[in-house]
C-alpha positions as CSV (number, residue, x, y, z in Angstrom):
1,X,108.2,144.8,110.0
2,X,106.3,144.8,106.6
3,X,103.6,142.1,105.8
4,X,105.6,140.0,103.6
5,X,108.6,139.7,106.4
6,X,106.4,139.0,108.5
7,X,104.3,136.0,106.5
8,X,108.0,135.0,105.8
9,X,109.0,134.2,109.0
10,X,105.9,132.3,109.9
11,X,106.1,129.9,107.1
12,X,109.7,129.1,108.4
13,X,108.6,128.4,111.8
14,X,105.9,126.4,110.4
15,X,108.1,124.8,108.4
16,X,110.8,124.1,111.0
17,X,108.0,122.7,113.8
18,X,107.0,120.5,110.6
19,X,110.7,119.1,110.1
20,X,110.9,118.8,113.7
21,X,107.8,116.6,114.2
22,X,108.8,114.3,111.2
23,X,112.5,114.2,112.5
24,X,111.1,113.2,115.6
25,X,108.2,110.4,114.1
26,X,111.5,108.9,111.8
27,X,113.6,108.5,115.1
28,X,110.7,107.0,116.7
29,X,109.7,104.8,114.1
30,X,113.6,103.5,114.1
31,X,113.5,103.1,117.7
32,X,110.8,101.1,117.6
33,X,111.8,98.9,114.7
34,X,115.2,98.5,116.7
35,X,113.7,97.7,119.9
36,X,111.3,94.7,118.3
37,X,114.3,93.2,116.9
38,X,115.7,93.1,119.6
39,X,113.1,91.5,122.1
40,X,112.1,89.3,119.3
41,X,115.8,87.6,119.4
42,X,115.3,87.4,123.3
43,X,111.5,86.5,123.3
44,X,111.3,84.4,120.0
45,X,107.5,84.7,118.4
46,X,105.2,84.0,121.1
47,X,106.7,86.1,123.9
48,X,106.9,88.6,121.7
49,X,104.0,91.6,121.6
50,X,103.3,95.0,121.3
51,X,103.3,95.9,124.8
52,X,106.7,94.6,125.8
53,X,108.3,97.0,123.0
54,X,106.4,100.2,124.2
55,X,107.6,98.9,127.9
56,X,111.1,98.7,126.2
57,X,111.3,102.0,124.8
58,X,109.5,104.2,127.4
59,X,106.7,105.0,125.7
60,X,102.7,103.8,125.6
61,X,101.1,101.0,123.3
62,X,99.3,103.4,122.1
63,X,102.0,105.6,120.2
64,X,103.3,101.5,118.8
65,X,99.5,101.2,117.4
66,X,99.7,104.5,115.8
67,X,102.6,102.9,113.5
68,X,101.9,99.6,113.4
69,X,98.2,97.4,113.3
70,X,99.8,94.1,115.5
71,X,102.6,92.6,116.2
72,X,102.7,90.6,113.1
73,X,102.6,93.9,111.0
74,X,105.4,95.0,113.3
75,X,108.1,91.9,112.4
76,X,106.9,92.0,108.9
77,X,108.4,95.2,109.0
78,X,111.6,94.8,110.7
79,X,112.4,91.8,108.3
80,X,111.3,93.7,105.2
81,X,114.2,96.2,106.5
82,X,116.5,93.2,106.9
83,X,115.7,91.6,103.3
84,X,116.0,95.2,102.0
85,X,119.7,95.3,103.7
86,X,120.8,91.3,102.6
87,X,119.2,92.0,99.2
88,X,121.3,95.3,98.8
89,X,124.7,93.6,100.3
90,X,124.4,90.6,98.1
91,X,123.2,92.1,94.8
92,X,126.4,94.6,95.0
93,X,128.9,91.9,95.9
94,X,127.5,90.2,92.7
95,X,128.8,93.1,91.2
96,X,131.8,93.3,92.1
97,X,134.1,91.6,89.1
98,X,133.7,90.0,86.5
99,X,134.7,87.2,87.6
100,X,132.5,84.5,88.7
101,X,134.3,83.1,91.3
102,X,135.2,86.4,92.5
103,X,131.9,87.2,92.7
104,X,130.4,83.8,94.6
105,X,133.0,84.3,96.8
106,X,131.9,87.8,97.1
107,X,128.4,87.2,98.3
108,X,129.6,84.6,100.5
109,X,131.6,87.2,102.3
110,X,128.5,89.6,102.1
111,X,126.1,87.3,103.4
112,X,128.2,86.1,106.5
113,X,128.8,89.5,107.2
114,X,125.3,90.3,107.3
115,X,124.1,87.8,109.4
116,X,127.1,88.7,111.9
117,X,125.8,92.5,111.6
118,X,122.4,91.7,112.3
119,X,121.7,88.8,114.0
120,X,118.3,90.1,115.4
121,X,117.0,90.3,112.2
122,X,119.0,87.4,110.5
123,X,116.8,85.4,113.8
124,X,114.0,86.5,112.1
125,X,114.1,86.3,108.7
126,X,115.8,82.6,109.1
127,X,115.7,81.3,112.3
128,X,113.1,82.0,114.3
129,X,109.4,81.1,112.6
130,X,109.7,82.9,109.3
131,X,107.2,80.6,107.7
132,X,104.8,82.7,109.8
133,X,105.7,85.9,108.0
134,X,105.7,84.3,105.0
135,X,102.4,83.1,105.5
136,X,100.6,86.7,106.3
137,X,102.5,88.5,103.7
138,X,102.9,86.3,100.7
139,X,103.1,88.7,98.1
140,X,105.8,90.4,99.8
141,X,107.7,87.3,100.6
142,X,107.9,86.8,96.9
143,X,110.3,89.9,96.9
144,X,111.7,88.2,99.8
145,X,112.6,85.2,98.3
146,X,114.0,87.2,95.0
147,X,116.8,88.2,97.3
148,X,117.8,84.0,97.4
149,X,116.6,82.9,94.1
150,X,119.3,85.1,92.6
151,X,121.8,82.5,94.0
152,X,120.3,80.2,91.5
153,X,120.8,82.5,88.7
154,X,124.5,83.4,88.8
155,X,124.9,79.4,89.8
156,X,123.1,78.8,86.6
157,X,126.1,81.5,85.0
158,X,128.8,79.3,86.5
159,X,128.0,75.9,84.8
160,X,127.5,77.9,81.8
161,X,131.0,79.7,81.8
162,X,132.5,76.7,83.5
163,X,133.6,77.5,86.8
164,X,131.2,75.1,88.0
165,X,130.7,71.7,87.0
166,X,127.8,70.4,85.1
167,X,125.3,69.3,87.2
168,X,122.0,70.6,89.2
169,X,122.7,74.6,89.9
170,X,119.9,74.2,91.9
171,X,120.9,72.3,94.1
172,X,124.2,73.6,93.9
173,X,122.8,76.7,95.5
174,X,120.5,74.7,98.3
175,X,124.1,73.6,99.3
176,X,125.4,77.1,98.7
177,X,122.9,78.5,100.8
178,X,122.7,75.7,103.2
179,X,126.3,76.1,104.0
180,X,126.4,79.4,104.9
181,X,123.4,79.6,106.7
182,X,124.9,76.9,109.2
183,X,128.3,79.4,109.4
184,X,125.3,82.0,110.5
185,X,123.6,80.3,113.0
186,X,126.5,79.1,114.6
187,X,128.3,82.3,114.9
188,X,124.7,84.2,116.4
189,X,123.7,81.3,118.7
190,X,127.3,79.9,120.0
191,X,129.2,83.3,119.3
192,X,131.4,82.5,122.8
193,X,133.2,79.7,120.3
194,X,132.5,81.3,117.0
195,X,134.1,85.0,117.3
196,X,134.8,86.5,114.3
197,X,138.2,85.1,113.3
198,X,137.1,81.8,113.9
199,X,133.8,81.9,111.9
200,X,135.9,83.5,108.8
201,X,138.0,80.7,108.8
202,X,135.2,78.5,108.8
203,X,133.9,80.3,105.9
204,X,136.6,80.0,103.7
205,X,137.5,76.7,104.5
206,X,134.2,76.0,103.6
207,X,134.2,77.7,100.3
208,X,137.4,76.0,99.5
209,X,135.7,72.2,100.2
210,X,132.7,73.6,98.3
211,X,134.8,74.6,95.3
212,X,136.9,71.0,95.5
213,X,133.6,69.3,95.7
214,X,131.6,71.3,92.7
215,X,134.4,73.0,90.6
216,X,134.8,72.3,87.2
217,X,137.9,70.2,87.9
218,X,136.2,68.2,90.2
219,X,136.0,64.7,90.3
Protein backbone atom coordinates (compact mmCIF):
# COMPACT_ATOMS: atom_id res chain seq x y z
CA UNK A 1 0.00 0.00 0.00
CA UNK A 2 1.70 3.30 -1.06
CA UNK A 3 2.05 6.31 1.32
CA UNK A 4 -0.67 8.38 0.02
CA UNK A 5 -3.35 5.28 0.40
CA UNK A 6 -2.36 4.82 3.32
CA UNK A 7 -2.54 8.72 4.82
CA UNK A 8 -5.87 8.44 2.92
CA UNK A 9 -7.41 6.05 4.87
CA UNK A 10 -6.40 7.42 8.21
CA UNK A 11 -7.80 10.80 7.63
CA UNK A 12 -11.26 8.91 6.97
CA UNK A 13 -11.08 7.05 10.06
CA UNK A 14 -10.22 10.12 11.79
CA UNK A 15 -12.82 11.74 10.21
CA UNK A 16 -15.42 9.12 10.77
CA UNK A 17 -14.48 8.63 14.90
CA UNK A 18 -14.86 12.60 14.65
CA UNK A 19 -18.59 12.37 13.08
CA UNK A 20 -19.15 9.68 15.38
CA UNK A 21 -18.29 11.57 18.64
CA UNK A 22 -20.28 14.70 17.49
CA UNK A 23 -23.26 12.44 16.38
CA UNK A 24 -23.12 11.06 19.63
CA UNK A 25 -22.63 14.69 21.78
CA UNK A 26 -25.91 16.06 19.41
CA UNK A 27 -28.01 12.99 20.62
CA UNK A 28 -26.86 13.58 24.00
CA UNK A 29 -27.36 17.11 24.07
CA UNK A 30 -31.17 16.44 22.72
CA UNK A 31 -31.69 13.83 25.29
CA UNK A 32 -30.85 15.96 27.81
CA UNK A 33 -32.80 19.00 26.63
CA UNK A 34 -35.82 16.41 26.27
CA UNK A 35 -35.50 14.84 29.57
CA UNK A 36 -35.41 18.59 31.55
CA UNK A 37 -38.61 19.32 29.88
CA UNK A 38 -39.90 16.80 30.81
CA UNK A 39 -39.16 16.58 34.75
CA UNK A 40 -39.62 20.23 34.74
CA UNK A 41 -43.52 19.79 33.76
CA UNK A 42 -43.59 16.98 36.60
CA UNK A 43 -41.30 18.85 39.20
CA UNK A 44 -42.22 22.59 38.41
CA UNK A 45 -39.00 25.00 39.28
CA UNK A 46 -37.91 24.12 42.62
CA UNK A 47 -37.91 20.28 42.37
CA UNK A 48 -36.27 20.68 39.43
CA UNK A 49 -32.10 20.19 39.33
CA UNK A 50 -29.41 18.90 37.53
CA UNK A 51 -29.08 15.72 39.31
CA UNK A 52 -32.65 14.42 38.84
CA UNK A 53 -32.03 14.79 34.87
CA UNK A 54 -28.70 12.88 34.82
CA UNK A 55 -30.70 10.24 37.20
CA UNK A 56 -33.31 10.38 34.41
CA UNK A 57 -31.22 9.68 31.54
CA UNK A 58 -28.67 7.19 32.92
CA UNK A 59 -25.90 9.09 32.87
CA UNK A 60 -23.61 11.20 35.70
CA UNK A 61 -24.01 15.07 36.73
CA UNK A 62 -20.96 15.40 35.57
CA UNK A 63 -21.53 14.74 31.68
CA UNK A 64 -25.01 17.50 32.35
CA UNK A 65 -22.19 20.12 33.77
CA UNK A 66 -20.05 19.55 30.75
CA UNK A 67 -23.09 21.11 28.68
CA UNK A 68 -24.76 23.18 30.80
CA UNK A 69 -23.39 25.75 33.96
CA UNK A 70 -26.83 25.13 36.38
CA UNK A 71 -30.05 24.36 36.13
CA UNK A 72 -31.13 27.83 35.22
CA UNK A 73 -28.76 27.71 32.08
CA UNK A 74 -30.33 24.36 31.42
CA UNK A 75 -34.35 25.68 31.15
CA UNK A 76 -33.10 28.79 29.52
CA UNK A 77 -32.15 26.45 26.97
CA UNK A 78 -34.95 24.27 26.50
CA UNK A 79 -37.28 27.40 26.25
CA UNK A 80 -35.03 29.21 23.92
CA UNK A 81 -35.75 25.86 21.75
CA UNK A 82 -39.49 26.27 22.42
CA UNK A 83 -39.54 30.16 21.45
CA UNK A 84 -37.37 29.20 18.51
CA UNK A 85 -40.23 26.53 17.44
CA UNK A 86 -43.58 29.01 18.39
CA UNK A 87 -41.65 31.85 16.76
CA UNK A 88 -41.03 29.72 13.59
CA UNK A 89 -44.80 28.24 13.58
CA UNK A 90 -46.37 31.57 14.07
CA UNK A 91 -44.23 33.83 11.78
CA UNK A 92 -45.05 31.23 8.81
CA UNK A 93 -48.77 31.04 9.56
CA UNK A 94 -48.53 34.88 9.22
CA UNK A 95 -47.54 34.12 5.95
CA UNK A 96 -49.79 32.21 4.79
CA UNK A 97 -52.35 34.60 2.58
CA UNK A 98 -52.85 37.60 2.05
CA UNK A 99 -55.53 37.82 3.80
CA UNK A 100 -55.69 39.17 7.13
CA UNK A 101 -58.24 37.18 8.61
CA UNK A 102 -56.85 34.24 7.10
CA UNK A 103 -53.87 34.91 8.48
CA UNK A 104 -55.07 35.72 12.38
CA UNK A 105 -56.84 32.75 12.10
CA UNK A 106 -53.84 31.16 10.91
CA UNK A 107 -51.62 31.83 13.93
CA UNK A 108 -54.46 30.96 16.11
CA UNK A 109 -54.40 27.58 14.70
CA UNK A 110 -50.46 27.56 14.96
CA UNK A 111 -50.25 28.57 18.28
CA UNK A 112 -52.88 26.10 19.78
CA UNK A 113 -51.16 23.53 17.96
CA UNK A 114 -48.03 24.27 19.48
CA UNK A 115 -48.87 24.44 22.83
CA UNK A 116 -50.77 20.94 22.37
CA UNK A 117 -47.30 19.65 20.70
CA UNK A 118 -45.26 20.77 23.44
CA UNK A 119 -46.78 21.22 26.49
CA UNK A 120 -43.50 20.66 28.54
CA UNK A 121 -42.14 23.55 27.06
CA UNK A 122 -45.31 25.59 26.58
CA UNK A 123 -45.21 24.87 30.96
CA UNK A 124 -42.30 26.64 30.79
CA UNK A 125 -42.17 29.32 28.66
CA UNK A 126 -45.92 30.33 30.06
CA UNK A 127 -46.92 28.57 32.84
CA UNK A 128 -44.68 27.57 35.10
CA UNK A 129 -42.33 30.76 36.59
CA UNK A 130 -41.12 32.21 33.32
CA UNK A 131 -40.51 35.57 34.99
CA UNK A 132 -37.50 33.68 36.45
CA UNK A 133 -35.96 33.14 33.01
CA UNK A 134 -36.81 36.24 31.99
CA UNK A 135 -35.14 37.74 34.81
CA UNK A 136 -31.54 35.83 34.29
CA UNK A 137 -31.60 36.21 30.62
CA UNK A 138 -33.01 39.52 29.78
CA UNK A 139 -31.41 40.26 26.63
CA UNK A 140 -32.53 37.07 25.30
CA UNK A 141 -36.05 37.40 26.55
CA UNK A 142 -36.19 40.45 24.31
CA UNK A 143 -35.99 37.92 21.35
CA UNK A 144 -38.48 36.12 23.33
CA UNK A 145 -40.95 38.55 23.57
CA UNK A 146 -40.44 39.50 19.60
CA UNK A 147 -42.14 36.21 18.99
CA UNK A 148 -45.62 37.91 20.89
CA UNK A 149 -45.06 41.53 20.04
CA UNK A 150 -45.64 40.58 16.43
CA UNK A 151 -49.26 39.94 17.39
CA UNK A 152 -49.39 43.62 17.92
CA UNK A 153 -48.16 44.40 14.62
CA UNK A 154 -50.35 42.48 12.19
CA UNK A 155 -53.30 43.71 14.82
CA UNK A 156 -52.10 47.15 14.16
CA UNK A 157 -52.46 45.89 10.01
CA UNK A 158 -56.10 44.89 10.65
CA UNK A 159 -57.53 48.27 12.03
CA UNK A 160 -55.66 49.70 9.26
CA UNK A 161 -57.09 47.54 6.34
CA UNK A 162 -60.36 47.21 8.26
CA UNK A 163 -60.85 43.85 9.31
CA UNK A 164 -60.80 45.05 12.70
CA UNK A 165 -62.46 47.78 14.27
CA UNK A 166 -60.95 50.89 15.34
CA UNK A 167 -59.92 50.77 18.63
CA UNK A 168 -56.73 49.78 20.95
CA UNK A 169 -54.77 46.93 18.75
CA UNK A 170 -53.02 46.58 21.75
CA UNK A 171 -55.23 45.49 23.72
CA UNK A 172 -56.86 43.77 21.10
CA UNK A 173 -53.99 41.45 21.04
CA UNK A 174 -53.71 41.15 25.22
CA UNK A 175 -57.23 39.60 24.46
CA UNK A 176 -55.87 37.79 21.47
CA UNK A 177 -53.26 36.36 23.28
CA UNK A 178 -55.17 36.04 26.48
CA UNK A 179 -57.62 33.88 24.85
CA UNK A 180 -55.70 31.47 23.49
CA UNK A 181 -53.42 31.02 26.10
CA UNK A 182 -56.49 29.98 28.44
CA UNK A 183 -57.52 27.32 25.28
CA UNK A 184 -53.66 26.20 26.16
CA UNK A 185 -53.68 25.75 29.56
CA UNK A 186 -56.72 24.01 29.69
CA UNK A 187 -56.07 21.55 27.11
CA UNK A 188 -52.20 20.70 28.95
CA UNK A 189 -53.50 20.74 32.50
CA UNK A 190 -57.33 19.16 32.21
CA UNK A 191 -56.41 17.29 28.80
CA UNK A 192 -58.90 14.20 30.28
CA UNK A 193 -61.92 16.88 29.29
CA UNK A 194 -60.09 18.88 26.66
CA UNK A 195 -58.87 16.15 23.97
CA UNK A 196 -58.23 17.44 20.87
CA UNK A 197 -61.65 17.74 19.14
CA UNK A 198 -63.00 19.36 21.96
CA UNK A 199 -60.21 22.09 22.45
CA UNK A 200 -60.62 22.88 18.50
CA UNK A 201 -64.00 23.54 18.93
CA UNK A 202 -63.26 25.72 21.60
CA UNK A 203 -60.92 27.47 19.55
CA UNK A 204 -62.98 28.38 16.85
CA UNK A 205 -65.81 29.14 18.70
CA UNK A 206 -63.71 31.41 20.38
CA UNK A 207 -62.34 33.14 17.36
CA UNK A 208 -65.84 33.43 16.02
CA UNK A 209 -67.05 35.45 19.50
CA UNK A 210 -63.68 37.37 19.20
CA UNK A 211 -64.39 38.34 15.55
CA UNK A 212 -68.35 39.36 16.58
CA UNK A 213 -66.94 41.22 19.44
CA UNK A 214 -63.89 43.26 17.53
CA UNK A 215 -64.73 42.93 13.78
CA UNK A 216 -65.19 45.85 11.80
CA UNK A 217 -68.98 45.23 11.73
CA UNK A 218 -69.18 45.09 15.20
CA UNK A 219 -71.32 46.92 17.35
Amino acid sequence: MSSDSSSTRTTRLRQRSQDRRENERKELHRLILDAAAELFAQGGYEGFSLRRVAEHIGYSPGAIYRYFDDKDDLLFNVADEGFKRFQSAQRAAALSSDDLAHSMRAMAAAYVAFGREYPNHYRLMFMERPDLLFQSHQDQAVEWLNALSEYQVIFAAAVQAGVLRQGDSAAMSDTWWAMLHGIVALSITMNFLFDEARTEHLLQTALEMFFRAYGSNAL
